[in-house]
C-alpha positions as CSV (number, residue, x, y, z in Angstrom):
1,X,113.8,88.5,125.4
2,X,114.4,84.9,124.6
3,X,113.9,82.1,127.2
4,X,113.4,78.6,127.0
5,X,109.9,76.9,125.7
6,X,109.8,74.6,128.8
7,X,109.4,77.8,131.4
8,X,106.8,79.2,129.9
9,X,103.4,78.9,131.4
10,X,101.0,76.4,129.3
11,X,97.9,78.1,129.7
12,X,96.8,81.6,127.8
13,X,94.3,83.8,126.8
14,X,95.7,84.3,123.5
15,X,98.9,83.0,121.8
16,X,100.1,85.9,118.6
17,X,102.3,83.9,116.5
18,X,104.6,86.9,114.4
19,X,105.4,90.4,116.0
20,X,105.2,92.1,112.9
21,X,103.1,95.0,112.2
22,X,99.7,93.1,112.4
23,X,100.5,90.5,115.4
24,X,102.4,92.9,117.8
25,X,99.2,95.4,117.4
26,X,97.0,92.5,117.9
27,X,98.4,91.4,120.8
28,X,98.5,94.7,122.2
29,X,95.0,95.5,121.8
30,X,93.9,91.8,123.2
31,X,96.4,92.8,126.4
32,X,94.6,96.4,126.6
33,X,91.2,94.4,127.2
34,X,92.8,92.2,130.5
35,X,94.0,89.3,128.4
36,X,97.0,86.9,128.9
37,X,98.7,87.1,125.4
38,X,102.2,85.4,124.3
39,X,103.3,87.5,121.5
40,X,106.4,84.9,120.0
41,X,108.7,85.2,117.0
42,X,111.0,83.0,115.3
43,X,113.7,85.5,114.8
44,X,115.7,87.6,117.4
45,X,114.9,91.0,117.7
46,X,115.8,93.4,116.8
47,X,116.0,91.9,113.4
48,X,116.0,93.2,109.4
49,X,113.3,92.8,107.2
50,X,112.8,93.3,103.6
51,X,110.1,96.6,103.6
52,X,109.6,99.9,101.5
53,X,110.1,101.4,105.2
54,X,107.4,103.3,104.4
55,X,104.5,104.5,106.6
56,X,101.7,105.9,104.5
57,X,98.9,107.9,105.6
58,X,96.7,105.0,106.2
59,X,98.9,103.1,108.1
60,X,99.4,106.8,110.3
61,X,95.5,106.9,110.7
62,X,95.6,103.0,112.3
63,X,98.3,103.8,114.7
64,X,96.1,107.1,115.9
65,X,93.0,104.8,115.9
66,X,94.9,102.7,118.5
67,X,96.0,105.8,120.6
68,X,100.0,104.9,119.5
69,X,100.4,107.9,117.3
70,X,102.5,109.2,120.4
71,X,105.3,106.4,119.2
72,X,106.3,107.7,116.2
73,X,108.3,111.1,117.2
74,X,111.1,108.5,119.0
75,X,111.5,106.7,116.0
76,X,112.8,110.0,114.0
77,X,111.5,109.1,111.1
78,X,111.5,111.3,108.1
79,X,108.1,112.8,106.6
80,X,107.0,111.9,103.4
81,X,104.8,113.6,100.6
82,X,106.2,112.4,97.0
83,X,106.4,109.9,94.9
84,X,108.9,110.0,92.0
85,X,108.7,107.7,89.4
86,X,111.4,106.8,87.3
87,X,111.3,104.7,83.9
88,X,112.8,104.6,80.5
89,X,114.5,107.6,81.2
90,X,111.8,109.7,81.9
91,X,110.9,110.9,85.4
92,X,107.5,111.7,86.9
93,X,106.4,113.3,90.2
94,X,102.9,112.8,92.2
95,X,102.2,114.5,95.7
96,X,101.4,111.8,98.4
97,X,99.3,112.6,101.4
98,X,101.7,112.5,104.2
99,X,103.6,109.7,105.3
100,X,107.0,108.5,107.3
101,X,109.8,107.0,106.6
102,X,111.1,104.6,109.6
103,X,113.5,101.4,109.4
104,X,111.3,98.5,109.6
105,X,113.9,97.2,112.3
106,X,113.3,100.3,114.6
107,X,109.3,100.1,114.1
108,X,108.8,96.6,114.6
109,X,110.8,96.4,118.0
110,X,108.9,99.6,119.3
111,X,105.5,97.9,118.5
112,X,106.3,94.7,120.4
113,X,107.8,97.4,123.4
114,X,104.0,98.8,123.4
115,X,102.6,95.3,123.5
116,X,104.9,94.4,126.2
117,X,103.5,97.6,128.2
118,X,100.3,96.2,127.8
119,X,101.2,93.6,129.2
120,X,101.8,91.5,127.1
121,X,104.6,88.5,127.3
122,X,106.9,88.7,124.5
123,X,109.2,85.7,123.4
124,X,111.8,85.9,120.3
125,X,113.8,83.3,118.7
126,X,111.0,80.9,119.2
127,X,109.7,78.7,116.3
128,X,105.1,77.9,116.6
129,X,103.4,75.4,115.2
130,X,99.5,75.8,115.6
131,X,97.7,72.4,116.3
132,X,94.5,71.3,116.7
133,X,91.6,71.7,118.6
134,X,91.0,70.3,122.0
135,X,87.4,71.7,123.4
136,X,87.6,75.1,123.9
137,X,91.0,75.3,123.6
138,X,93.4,75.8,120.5
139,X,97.1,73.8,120.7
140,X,100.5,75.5,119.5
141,X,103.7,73.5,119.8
142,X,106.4,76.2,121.0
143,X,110.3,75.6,120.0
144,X,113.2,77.8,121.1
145,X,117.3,76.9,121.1
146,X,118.3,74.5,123.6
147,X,115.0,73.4,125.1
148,X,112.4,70.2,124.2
149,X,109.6,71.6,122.3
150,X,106.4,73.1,124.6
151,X,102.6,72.2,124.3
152,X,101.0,75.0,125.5
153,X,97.0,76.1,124.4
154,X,95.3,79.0,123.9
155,X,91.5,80.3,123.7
156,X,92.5,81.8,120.6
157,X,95.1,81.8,118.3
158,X,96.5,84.3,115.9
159,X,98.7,83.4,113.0
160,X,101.0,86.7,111.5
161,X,104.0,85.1,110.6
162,X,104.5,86.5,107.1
163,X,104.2,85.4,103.6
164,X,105.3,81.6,104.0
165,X,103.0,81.4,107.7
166,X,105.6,78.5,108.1
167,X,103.1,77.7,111.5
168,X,100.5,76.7,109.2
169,X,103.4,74.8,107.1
170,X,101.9,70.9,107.7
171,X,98.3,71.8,107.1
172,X,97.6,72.6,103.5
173,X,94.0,74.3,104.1
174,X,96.1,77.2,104.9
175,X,98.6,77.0,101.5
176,X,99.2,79.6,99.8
177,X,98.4,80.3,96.3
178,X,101.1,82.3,94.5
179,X,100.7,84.3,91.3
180,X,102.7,82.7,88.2
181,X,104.0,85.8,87.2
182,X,105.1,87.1,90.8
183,X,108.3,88.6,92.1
184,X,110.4,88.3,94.8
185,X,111.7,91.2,97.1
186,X,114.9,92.2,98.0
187,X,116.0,94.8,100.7
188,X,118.7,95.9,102.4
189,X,120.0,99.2,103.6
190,X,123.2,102.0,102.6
191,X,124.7,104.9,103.8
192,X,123.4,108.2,102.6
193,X,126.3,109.5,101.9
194,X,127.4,110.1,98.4
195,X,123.8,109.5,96.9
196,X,121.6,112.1,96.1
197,X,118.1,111.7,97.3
198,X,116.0,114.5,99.3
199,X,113.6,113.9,102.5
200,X,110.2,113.1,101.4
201,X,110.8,111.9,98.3
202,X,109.9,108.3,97.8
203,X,111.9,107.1,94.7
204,X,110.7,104.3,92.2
205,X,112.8,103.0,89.4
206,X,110.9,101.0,87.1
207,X,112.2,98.5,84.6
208,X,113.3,94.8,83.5
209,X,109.5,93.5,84.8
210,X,110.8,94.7,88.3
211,X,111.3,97.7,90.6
212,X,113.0,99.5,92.9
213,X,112.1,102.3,95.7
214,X,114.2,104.0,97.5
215,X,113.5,106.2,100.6
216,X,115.7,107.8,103.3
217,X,115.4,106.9,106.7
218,X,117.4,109.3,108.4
219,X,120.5,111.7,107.9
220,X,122.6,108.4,107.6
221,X,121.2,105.9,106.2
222,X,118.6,105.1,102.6
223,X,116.5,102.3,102.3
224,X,116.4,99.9,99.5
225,X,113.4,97.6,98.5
226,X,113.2,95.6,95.1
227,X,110.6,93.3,93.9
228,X,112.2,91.7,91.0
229,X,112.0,88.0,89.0
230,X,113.6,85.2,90.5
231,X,115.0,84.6,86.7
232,X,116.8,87.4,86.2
233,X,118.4,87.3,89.9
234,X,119.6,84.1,88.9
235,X,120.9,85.7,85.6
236,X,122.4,88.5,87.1
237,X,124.2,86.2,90.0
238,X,124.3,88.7,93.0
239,X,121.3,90.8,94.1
240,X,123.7,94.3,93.4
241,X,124.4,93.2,89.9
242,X,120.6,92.9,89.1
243,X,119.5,96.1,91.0
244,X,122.3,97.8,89.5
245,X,121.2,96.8,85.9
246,X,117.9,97.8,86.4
247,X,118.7,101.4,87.6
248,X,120.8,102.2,85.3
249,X,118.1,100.4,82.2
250,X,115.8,103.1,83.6
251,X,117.9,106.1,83.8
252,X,118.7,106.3,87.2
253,X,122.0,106.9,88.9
254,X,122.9,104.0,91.3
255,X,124.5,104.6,94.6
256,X,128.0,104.1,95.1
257,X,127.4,101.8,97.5
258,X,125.7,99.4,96.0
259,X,127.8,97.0,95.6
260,X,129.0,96.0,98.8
261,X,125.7,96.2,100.3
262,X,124.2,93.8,102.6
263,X,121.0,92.4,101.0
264,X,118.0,90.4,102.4
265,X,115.2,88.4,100.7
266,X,111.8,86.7,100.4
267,X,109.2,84.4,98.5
268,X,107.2,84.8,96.0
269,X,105.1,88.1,97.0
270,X,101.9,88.1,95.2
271,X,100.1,85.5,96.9
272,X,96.7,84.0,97.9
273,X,95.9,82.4,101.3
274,X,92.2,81.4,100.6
275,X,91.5,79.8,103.9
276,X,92.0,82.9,106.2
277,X,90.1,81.2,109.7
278,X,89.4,78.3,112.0
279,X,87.8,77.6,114.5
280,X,90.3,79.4,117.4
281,X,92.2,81.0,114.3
282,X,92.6,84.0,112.5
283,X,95.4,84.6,109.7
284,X,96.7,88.2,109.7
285,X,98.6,90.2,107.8
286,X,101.2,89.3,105.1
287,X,99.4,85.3,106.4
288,X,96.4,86.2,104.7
289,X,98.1,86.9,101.6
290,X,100.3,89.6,99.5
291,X,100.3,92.0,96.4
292,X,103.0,94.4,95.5
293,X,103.3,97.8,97.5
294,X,104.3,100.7,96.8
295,X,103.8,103.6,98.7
296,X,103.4,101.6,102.2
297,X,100.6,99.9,101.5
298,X,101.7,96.4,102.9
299,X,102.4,97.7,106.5
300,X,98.7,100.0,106.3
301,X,97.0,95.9,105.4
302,X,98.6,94.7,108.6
303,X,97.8,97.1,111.0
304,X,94.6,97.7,109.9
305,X,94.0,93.7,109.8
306,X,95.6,93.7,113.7
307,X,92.7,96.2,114.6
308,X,89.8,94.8,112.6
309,X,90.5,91.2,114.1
310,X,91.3,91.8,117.6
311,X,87.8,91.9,118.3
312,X,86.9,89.3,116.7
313,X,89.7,87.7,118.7
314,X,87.7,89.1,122.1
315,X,84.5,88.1,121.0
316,X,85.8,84.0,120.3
317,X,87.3,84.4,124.5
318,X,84.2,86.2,125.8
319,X,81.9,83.6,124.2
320,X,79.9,85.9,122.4
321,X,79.8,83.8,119.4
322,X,80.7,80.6,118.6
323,X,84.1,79.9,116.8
324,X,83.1,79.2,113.4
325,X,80.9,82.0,113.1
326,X,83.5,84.3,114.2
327,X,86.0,82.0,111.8
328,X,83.4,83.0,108.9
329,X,82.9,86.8,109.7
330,X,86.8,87.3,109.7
331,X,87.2,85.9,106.3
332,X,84.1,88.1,105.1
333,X,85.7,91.1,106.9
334,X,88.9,91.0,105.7
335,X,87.4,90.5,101.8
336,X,86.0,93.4,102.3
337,X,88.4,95.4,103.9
338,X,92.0,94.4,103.5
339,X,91.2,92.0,99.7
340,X,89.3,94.8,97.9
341,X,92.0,97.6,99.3
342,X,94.8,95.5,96.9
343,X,93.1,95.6,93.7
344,X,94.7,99.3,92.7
345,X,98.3,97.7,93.8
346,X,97.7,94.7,91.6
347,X,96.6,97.3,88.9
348,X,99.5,99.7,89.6
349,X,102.1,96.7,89.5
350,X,100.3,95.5,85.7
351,X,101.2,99.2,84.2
352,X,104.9,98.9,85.7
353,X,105.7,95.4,83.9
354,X,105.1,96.9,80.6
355,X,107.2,99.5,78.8
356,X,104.4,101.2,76.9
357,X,102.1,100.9,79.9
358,X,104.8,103.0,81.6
359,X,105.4,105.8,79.3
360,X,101.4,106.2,78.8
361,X,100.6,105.9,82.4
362,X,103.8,108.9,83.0
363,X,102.3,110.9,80.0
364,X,98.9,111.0,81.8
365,X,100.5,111.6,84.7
366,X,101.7,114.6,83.7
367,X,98.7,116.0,81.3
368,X,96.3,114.7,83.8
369,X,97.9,115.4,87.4
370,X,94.5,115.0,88.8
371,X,93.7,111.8,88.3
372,X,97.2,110.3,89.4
373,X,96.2,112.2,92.9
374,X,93.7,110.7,92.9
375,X,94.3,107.4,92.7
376,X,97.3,107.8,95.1
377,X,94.8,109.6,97.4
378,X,92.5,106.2,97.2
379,X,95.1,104.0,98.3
380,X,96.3,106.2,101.1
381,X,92.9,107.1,102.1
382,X,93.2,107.4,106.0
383,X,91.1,104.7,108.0
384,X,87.2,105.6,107.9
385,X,87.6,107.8,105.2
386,X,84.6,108.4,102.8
387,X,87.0,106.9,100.2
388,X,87.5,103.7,102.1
């Protein structure tokens, strides 16, 4: 998919900087509607990525709502409908509305193949950097292996590059704010074999301030995702010595494979971006800002963020509005939307820190199944629920 910055045409519709979740949706949707999109990405697909790998039934709802329900099936992914919780050697179970388990690699490269059959232009292993604004035109400085960085421009830009949003780096209206007492995630992924762990069962092993889920993808492989202090990684040395300290701290049985496993990381996760939109600009996705998942929840923000700003992305190149209004009803929209959606995960990740929390939020699990459902049900709500 990669080509050199210099042969690509200067001139677009839209330029979607990140095909993640959120900006490979975006840029399909802005295709759909007759629009020359770039969709570019700084790394070469198909690539890893540190993710629960979970779909939840949210996120399911969004990928009906933009008629690519139809995907899923290829990616053989596995259902889901539990949760288990593991901590201080007790273990708790909680029904989930249904989800699917699908390797982040697998998911990611199929949503960019749909934007491409939109028509989309797609571009890997090629660094943006938005600039400014020239009339009604929005500057991004493209970069790609072997080739003089591009000027090319754009009647609207869209910025889903992740956590760090390292194309917003150099301007710090777009910093982000991270949480003093936030983790960092760690991912990678093991063979099945030899680890016992049914379909459907999400796993979450709680302890040390951190946590780990675990989930199988297929017949062959299980997925691992930690969120877990940069101190006690640095303690612990490796990644498989600390994740292998805190399973076993909670009671859990570690894979076999543990140790020779491949692991992959990130920043700081809990984070704030508090300047979401320019004029020409709209942060989506992890961009905008993170909070601890758990059941899928971080891959349901994205795509529901790629659907809620596309028009406002289509209404900035029709001229419908001006720029900074539509700048200013983005960040309003995704306050409401995508902001208030995170509080239960930020409440959710406060009773996992603590060891008493734990045990009292298990006991009630158990005594009061209802109102765990519940909750869960909340977060998982499908898009345009009555619990939205």
């Amino acid at each position: 998919m990669t080509s050199k910055a210099s042969s690509l045409q200067h001139e677009w519709d839209a330029i979607v900087i990140g095909a993640g979740p959120a900006g490979a949706l975006a840029a399909r949707q802005l295709a759909l509607g007759g629009r020359r999109v770039l969709l570019v990405d700084k790394k070469r697909f198909p690539r890893p990525k540190v993710c629960g790998a979970c779909i939840n039934a949210r996120a399911l709802s969004a990928l009906e709502a933009a008629g690519l329900g139809g995907m899923l099936p290829d990616l053989d992914g596995l259902p889901l409908n539990q949760l288990e919780i593991i901590a201080d050697s007790r273990c708790g179970h909680l029904a989930l509305p249904p989800g699917l388990a699908v390797g982040r690699s697998e998911f990611d490269a199929a949503l960019a193949t749909a934007a491409v059959a939109a028509g989309c232009e797609f571009h890997d292993a090629a660094i943006a950097r938005v600039g400014a604004v020239r009339g009604e035109r929005r500057e991004v400085v493209i970069e790609t292996c072997g080739a003089e960085p591009a000027m090319l421009s754009a009647g609207v830009v869209l910025a889903a590059d992740g956590l760090e949003h390292s194309c917003l780096s150099h301007n710090a209206s777009f910093a982000s704010e991270v949480a003093a007492n936030s983790l960092i995630g760690l991912g990678t992924t093991i063979p099945r074999a030899g680890y016992l762990l049914d379909d459907g069962i999400i796993r979450m092993v709680a302890g040390m301030g951190g946590y780990v889920g675990l989930v199988a993808l297929d017949q062959a492989r299980i997925n691992i995702a930690a969120a877990v202090s940069a101190a006690d990684l640095r303690r612990f040395s490796t990644p498989a010595n600390l994740i292998l300290q805190l399973l076993q701290q909670a009671g859990a049985a570690p894979p076999e494979s543990l140790p020779t496993a491949q692991w992959h990381g990130t920043g700081a996760l809990t984070r704030f971006t508090r300047q979401v939109a320019d004029a020409r600009l709209f942060l989506l996705g992890d961009a905008t800002g993170y909070v601890e998942p758990f059941t899928g929840e971080g891959i349901a923000w994205a795509l529901c963020s790629a659907l809620l700003a596309a028009p406002l992305a289509e209404a900035c190149l029709a001229g419908r509005a001006s720029p900074q209004r539509l700048a200013g009803d983005w960040s309003r929209l995704h306050q409401a939307q995508i902001q208030r959606r995170q509080w239960w995960c930020r409440r959710v990740a406060w009773v996992l820190r603590g060891a008493w929390r734990r045990r009292l939020a298990l006991a009630a699990a158990a005594s009061f199944p209802w109102l765990a459902q519940g909750i869960a049900a909340h977060i998982n709500a499908r898009l345009g629920s009555s619990t939205r």
